[in-house]
C-alpha positions in Angstrom: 68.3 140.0 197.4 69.2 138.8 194.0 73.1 139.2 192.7 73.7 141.0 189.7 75.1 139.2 186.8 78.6 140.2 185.1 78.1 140.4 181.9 81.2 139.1 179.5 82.6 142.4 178.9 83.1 143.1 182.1 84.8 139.9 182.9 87.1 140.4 179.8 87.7 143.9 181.0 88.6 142.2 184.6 91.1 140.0 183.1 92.9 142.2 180.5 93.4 144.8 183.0 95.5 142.3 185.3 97.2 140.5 182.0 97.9 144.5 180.8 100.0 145.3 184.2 102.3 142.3 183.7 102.7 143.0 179.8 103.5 146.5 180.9 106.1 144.8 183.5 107.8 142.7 180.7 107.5 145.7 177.8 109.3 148.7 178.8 110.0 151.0 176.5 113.9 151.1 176.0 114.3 147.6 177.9 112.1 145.5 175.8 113.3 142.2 177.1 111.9 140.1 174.0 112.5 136.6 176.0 110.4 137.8 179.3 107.6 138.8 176.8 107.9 135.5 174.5 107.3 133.5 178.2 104.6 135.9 179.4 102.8 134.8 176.3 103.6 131.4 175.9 102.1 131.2 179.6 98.7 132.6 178.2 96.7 129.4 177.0 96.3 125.7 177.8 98.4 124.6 175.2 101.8 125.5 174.6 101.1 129.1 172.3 103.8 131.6 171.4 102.9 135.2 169.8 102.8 133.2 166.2 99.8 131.8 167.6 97.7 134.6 169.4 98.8 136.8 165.6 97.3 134.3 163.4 94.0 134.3 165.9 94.2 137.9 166.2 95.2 138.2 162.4 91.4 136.1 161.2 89.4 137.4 163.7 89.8 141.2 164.4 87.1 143.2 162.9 87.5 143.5 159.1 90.3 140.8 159.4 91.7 137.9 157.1 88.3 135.8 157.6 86.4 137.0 155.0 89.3 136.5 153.0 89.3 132.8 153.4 86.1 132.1 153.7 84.4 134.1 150.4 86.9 135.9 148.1 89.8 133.3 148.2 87.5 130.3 146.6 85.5 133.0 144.4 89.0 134.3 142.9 90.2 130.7 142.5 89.5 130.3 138.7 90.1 133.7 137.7 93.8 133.7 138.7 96.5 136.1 136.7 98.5 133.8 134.6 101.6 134.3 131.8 101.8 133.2 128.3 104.5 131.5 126.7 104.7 130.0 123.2 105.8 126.4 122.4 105.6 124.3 119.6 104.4 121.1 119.8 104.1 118.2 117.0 101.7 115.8 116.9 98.7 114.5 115.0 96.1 116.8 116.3 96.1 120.2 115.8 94.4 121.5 118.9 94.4 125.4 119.6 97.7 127.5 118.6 98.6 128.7 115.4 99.8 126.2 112.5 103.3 126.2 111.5 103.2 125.8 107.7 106.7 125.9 106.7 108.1 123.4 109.8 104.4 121.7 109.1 105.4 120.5 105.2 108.4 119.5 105.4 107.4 117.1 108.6 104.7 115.8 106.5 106.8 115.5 103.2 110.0 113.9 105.7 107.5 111.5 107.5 105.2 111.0 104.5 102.2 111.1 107.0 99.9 114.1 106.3 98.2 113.5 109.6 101.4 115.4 111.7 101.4 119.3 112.3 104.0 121.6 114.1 101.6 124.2 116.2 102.9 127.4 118.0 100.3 126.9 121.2 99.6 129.3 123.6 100.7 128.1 127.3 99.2 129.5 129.9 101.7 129.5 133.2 101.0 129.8 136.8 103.8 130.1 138.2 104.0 134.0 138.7 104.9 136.4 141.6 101.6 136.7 142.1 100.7 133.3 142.3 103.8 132.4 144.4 103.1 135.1 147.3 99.2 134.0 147.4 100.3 130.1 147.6 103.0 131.1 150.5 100.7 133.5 152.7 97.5 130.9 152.6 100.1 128.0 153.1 101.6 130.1 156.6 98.1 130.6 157.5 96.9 127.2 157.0 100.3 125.5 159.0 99.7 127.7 162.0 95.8 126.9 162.4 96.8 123.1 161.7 99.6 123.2 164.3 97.7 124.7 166.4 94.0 123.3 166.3 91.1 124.4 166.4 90.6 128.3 168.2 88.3 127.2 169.9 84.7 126.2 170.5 81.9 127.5 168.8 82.0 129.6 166.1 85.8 130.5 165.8 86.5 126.6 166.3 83.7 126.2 163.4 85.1 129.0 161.4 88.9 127.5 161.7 88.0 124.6 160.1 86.4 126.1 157.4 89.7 128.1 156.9 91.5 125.3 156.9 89.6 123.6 154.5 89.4 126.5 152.0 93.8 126.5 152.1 93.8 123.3 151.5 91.3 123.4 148.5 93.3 126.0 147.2 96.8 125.0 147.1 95.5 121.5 145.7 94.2 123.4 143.0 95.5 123.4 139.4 95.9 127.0 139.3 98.1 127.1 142.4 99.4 123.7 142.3 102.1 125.2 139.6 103.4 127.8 141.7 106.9 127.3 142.8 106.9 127.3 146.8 109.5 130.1 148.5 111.0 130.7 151.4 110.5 134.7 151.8 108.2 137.1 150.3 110.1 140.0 148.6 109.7 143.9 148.7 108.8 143.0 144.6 106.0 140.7 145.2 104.8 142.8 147.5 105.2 146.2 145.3 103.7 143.9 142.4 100.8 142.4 144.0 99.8 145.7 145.2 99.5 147.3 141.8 97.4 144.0 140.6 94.0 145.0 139.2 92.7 141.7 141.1 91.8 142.0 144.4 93.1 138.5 145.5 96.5 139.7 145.1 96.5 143.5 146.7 94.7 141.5 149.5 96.9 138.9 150.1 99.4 142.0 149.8 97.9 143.8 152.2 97.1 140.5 155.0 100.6 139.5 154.6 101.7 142.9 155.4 99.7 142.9 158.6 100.5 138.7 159.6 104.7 139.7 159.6 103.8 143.1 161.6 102.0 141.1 164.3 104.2 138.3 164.3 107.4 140.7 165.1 104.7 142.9 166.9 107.1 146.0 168.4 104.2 147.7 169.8 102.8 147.7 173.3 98.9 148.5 171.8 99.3 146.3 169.2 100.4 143.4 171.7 97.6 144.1 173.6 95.1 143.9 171.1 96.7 140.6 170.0 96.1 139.2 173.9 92.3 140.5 173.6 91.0 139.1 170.5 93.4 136.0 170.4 93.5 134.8 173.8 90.1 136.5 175.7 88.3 136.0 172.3 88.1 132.5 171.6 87.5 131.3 175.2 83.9 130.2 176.1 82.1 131.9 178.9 82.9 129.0 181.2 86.5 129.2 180.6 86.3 132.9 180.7 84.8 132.6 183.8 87.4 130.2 185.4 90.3 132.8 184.3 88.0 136.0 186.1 88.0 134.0 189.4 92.0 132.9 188.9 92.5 136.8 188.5 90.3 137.6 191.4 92.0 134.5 193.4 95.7 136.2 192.9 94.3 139.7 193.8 93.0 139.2 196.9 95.8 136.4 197.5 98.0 140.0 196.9 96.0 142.0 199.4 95.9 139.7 202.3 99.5 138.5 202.2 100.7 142.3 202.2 98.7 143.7 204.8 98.7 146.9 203.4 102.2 146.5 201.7 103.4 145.4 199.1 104.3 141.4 198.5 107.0 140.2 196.0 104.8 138.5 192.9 105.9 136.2 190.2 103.7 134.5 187.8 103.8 131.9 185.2 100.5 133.5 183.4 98.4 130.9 182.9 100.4 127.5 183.5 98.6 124.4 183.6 99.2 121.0 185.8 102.6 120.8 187.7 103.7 124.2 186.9 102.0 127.3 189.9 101.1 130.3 188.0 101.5 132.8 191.0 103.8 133.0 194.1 103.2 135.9 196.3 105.1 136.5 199.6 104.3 138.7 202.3 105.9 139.1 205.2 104.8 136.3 207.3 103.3 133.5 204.5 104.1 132.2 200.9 101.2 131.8 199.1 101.5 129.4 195.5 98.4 129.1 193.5 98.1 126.5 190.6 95.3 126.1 188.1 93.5 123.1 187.0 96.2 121.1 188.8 95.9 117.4 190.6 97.0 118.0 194.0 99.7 115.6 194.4 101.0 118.6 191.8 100.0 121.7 193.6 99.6 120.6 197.5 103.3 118.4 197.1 104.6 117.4 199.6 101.5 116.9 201.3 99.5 114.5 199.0 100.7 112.1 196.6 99.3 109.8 193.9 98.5 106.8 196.5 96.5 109.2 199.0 93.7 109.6 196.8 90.6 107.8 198.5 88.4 107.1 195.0 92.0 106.0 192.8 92.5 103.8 196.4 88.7 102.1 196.0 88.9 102.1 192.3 92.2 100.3 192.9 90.2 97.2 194.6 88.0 96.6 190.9 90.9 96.1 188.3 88.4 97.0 185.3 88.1 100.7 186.4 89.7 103.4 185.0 90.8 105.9 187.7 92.3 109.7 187.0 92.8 111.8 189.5 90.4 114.8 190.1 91.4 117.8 189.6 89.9 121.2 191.6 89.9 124.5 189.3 92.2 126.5 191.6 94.2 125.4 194.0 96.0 127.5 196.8 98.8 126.1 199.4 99.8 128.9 202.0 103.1 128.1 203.5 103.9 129.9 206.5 108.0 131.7 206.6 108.6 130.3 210.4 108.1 127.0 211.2 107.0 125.6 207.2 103.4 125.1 207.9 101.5 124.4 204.9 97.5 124.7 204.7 96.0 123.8 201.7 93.0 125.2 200.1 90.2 124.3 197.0 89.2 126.5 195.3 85.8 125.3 192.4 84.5 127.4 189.8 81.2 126.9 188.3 79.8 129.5 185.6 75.9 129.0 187.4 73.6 130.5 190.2 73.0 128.9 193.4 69.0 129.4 192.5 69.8 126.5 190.0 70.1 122.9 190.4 73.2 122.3 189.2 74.9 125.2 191.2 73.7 123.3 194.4 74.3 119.7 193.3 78.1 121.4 192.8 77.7 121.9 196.3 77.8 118.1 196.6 81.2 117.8 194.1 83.1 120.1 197.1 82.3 117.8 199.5 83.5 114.9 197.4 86.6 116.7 197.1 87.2 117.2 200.9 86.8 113.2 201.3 89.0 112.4 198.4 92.1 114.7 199.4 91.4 114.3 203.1 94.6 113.6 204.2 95.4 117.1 202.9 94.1 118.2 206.3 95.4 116.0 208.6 97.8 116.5 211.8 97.7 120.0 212.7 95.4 121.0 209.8 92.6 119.3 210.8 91.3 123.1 212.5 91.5 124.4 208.9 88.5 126.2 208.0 87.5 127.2 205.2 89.1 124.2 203.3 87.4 124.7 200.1 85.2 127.5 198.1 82.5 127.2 195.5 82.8 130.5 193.8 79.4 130.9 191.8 78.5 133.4 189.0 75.5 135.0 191.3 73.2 134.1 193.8 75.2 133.6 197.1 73.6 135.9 199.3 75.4 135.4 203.1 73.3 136.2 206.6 76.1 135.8 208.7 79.8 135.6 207.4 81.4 135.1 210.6 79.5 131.9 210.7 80.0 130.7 207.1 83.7 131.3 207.2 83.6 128.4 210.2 82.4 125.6 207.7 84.8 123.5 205.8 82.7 124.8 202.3 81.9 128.4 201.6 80.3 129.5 198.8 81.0 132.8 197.0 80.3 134.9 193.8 80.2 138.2 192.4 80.3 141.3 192.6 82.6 141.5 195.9 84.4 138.6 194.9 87.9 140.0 196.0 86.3 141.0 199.2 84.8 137.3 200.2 87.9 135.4 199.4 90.5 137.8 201.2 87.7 137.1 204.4 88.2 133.4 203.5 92.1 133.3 203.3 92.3 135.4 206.3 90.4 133.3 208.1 92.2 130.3 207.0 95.3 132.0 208.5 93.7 133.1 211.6 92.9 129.6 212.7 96.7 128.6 212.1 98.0 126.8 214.8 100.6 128.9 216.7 104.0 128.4 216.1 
C-alpha cells in the first residue's frame, strides 16, 4: 500500500505549531520575559541568529516586502535622487556653467591684467539631504545584517540575498549617495519629510524603515510568529525542513512515552546544534536528552569518546587521511532515574522513499553507524533493540511490527510517525535490563 506524501505545508504547519507553544510559554502577556524570548530565538537556526536576523529575513521576504525594493526601484531611482542647490563663486580661467560676475569679473581681470580669469556664481548641486541621509542609513542596516549574517539560504532567497547585497553596495558607492553624511539614528523629521517626498524612493524607504525598527523591537505575539514562519521555516530547503519535522515529531513522542499518560517536565534549547541537547524530558522513571546533528562523543557522553570511533581508529593507521567524526541527525540517550542506566539511540533522517535507491542504500549508512559507535552498546546494552531508525519521507510499509522492533535498524516514515517511534522507544525501554 503506497504512503502518502506530506506535502511542505503540512510539514511547516507541523513545526510552527510546536515552535508556537514554546513562544507562547516565553511571551505572556503581562510577563514578557524579553531575555527567555531573545534565547528561544537565538536557539532557532544553525548559526548563532537573534530576532535582528529572523526581522531582516522576514523584513525582504514577506509578501509585498523590501525585495522589490532592492532589487528594481532602488537602482532605477539611483540617478534621479532629490538634491539642494547652493551658490558659490568660483575663479578660474574657464567659465563653465553659473552665471558671470561682471563687476568682481573686471576688476580681477584689470588687477591680474589677464583677460582669461572670470568670477562665476555656479550652481552646486548637494547631496547631502535628509532624504539622502535616511535612504543611505536604512540600505546601509539592511546590507550589514545580510553580510553578517550570510546568505538566507539556498536557492532562491540565498540567490536573491546576494543580489541585495550587491545592489546596497552599488548604491552607497555611488556619487549621489556617497555625499551623504552617515548618522547614528533616524529622526521623527526624516521620517515626517521623506514621507511627504513626491519620489517614491524616499516615502518607501520611509515606510520599510518604519516596518525593519517595528520588527526588530517586535512587541507582538502575531507579529513574532510571522517573523519565525517566513524567516526561519522559509528559507530552509525541503531536506532541512524535513530534518526539523522528524526532530519535532522525535520530542513528541519522546513527551508521550516518558509520561505515560502524564505529564513530563520539558526544557528545550530550540534548535541547538553539536554539544549543546535541544530537549530534556523527564518522566517519572527515565530522562530522555535528545541532541541534533551532534557527534556522539557530544550527545551519548559519557559513553563514547573521540578515541572509540572505529573508522577515526583505522583512518588513524594511514597518516594521509583526513578523519571527522560522523555525525547521526538525531541523537536520543535515555537515562534511567534508579540505577543511571544509559541506552543510546540513532536516530537518520533522509528526505526520500524506500521505493528508491538511495533510500535503501541509506539503509546501508545505519549499519555503518552501528559498527562505528559500537561500543555505544556494549556491557549491559548489548540487548538494546532498536538501536537506530531510518525515518523516511514515504514508503515504509511494516507486516509485522512486533518483529521489526527486534532488529537493531528500523525503518519508519509518515504519516503515523509519532506513533512508530513512541513503539520504538518503548521498546527500547522494555528490553532494559532490570535493575
Amino acid at each position: 500500500m503506497a504512503t502518502p506524501t506530506l506535502k511542505r505545508e503540512e510539514l511547516e504547519a507541523d513545526v510552527l505549531d510546536f515552535l508556537y507553544a514554546r513562544l507562547n510559554a516565553v511571551w505572556r502577556p503581562g510577563v514578557r520575559s524579553v531575555d527567555a524570548l531573545t534565547s528561544f530565538l537565538e536557539r532557532l537556526a544553525a548559526k548563532p541568529a537573534d530576532l535582528a536576523h529572523l526581522a531582516i529575513i522576514y523584513h525582504l521576504f514577506r509578501p509585498d516586502g523590501a525585495e522589490q525594493f532592492f532589487i528594481d526601484e532602488l537602482p532605477a531611482a539611483l540617478n534621479r535622487l532629490s538634491h539642494s542647490i547652493t551658490r558659490a563663486r568660483t575663479t578660474g580661467r574657464r567659465v563653465g556653467r553659473g552665471q558671470i560676475v561682471w563687476s568682481e569679473t573686471l576688476v580681477r581681470q584689470c588687477g591680474r591684467s589677464d583677460p582669461t580669469v572670470f568670477v562665476v556664481n555656479q550652481a552646486v548641486k548637494e547631496y547631502d539631504t535628509p532624504f539622502n541621509r535616511l535612504l543611505a542609513h536604512y540600505v546601509h542596516e539592511v546590507w550589514m545584517e545580510l553580510d553578517r549574517i550570510g546568505a538566507a539560504g539556498r536557492g532562491r532567497l540565498g540567490a536573491v540575498s546576494e543580489a541585495i547585497i550587491t545592489n546596497s553596495q552599488e548604491a552607497l558607492r555611488s556619487a549621489y549617495l556617497r555625499e551623504a553624511r552617515s548618522i547614528t539614528a533616524v529622526t521623527a523629521s526624516m521620517l515626517s519629510a521623506a514621507s511627504r517626498s513626491k519620489h517614491a524612493v524616499y516615502w518607501r524607504a520611509a515606510d520599510l524603515w518604519r516596518e525593519l525598527e517595528d520588527l526588530q523591537n517586535a512587541k507582538d505575539i502575531s507579529r513574532l510568529r510571522e517573523i519565525l514562519k517566513v524567516g526561519w521555516i522559509g528559507p530552509l530547503v525541503e531536506e532541512d525542513l524535513f530534518e526539523i519535522y522528524v526532530l519535532v515529531r522525535v520530542l513528541r513522542a519522546l513527551e508521550n512515552t516518558l509520561g505515560q499518560g502524564c505529564p513530563v517536565a520539558a526544557e528545550y534549547n530550540l534548535v541547538g546544534r553539536g554539544s549543546t541537547w535541544i530537549g530534556k524530558l523527564t518522566g517519572e522513571d527515565w530522562i530522555g536528552t535528545v541532541h541534533f546533528d551532534a557527534a556522539p562523543h557530544n550527545s551519548f557522553h559519557p559513553l563514547f569518546d573521540e578515541n572509540d570511533y572505529e573508522y577515526k581508529t583505522l583512518l588513524a593507521h594511514y597518516g594521509g587521511a583526513a578523519a571527522a567524526a560522523r555525525r547521526p541527525d538525531i541523537s536520543v540517550l535515555l537515562r534511567r532515574k534508579a540505577d543511571g542506566l544509559l541506552l543510546p539511540i540513532l536516530i537518520e533522517v533522509k528526505n526520500t522513499s524506500l521505493h528508491h535507491q538511495y533510500g535503501r542504500d541509506s539503509i546501508y549508512k545505519v549499519f555503518g553507524y552501528l559498527a562505528d559507535f559500537k561500543k555505544l552498546w556494549a556491557a549491559e546494552r548489548a540487548a538494546t533493540r532498536p538501536r537506530a531508525v531510518l525515518v523516511l519521507r514515504d514508503g515504509v510499509d511494516v507486516d509485522d511490527e512486533v518483529a521489526a522492533l527486534r532488529e537493531e535498524v528500523v525503518l519508519v516514515s509518515p504519516p503515523d510517525l509519532t506513533a512508530r517511534l513512541e513503539g520504538v522507544f518503548t521498546a527500547a525501554l522494555s528490553r532494559a535490563p532490570d535493575t
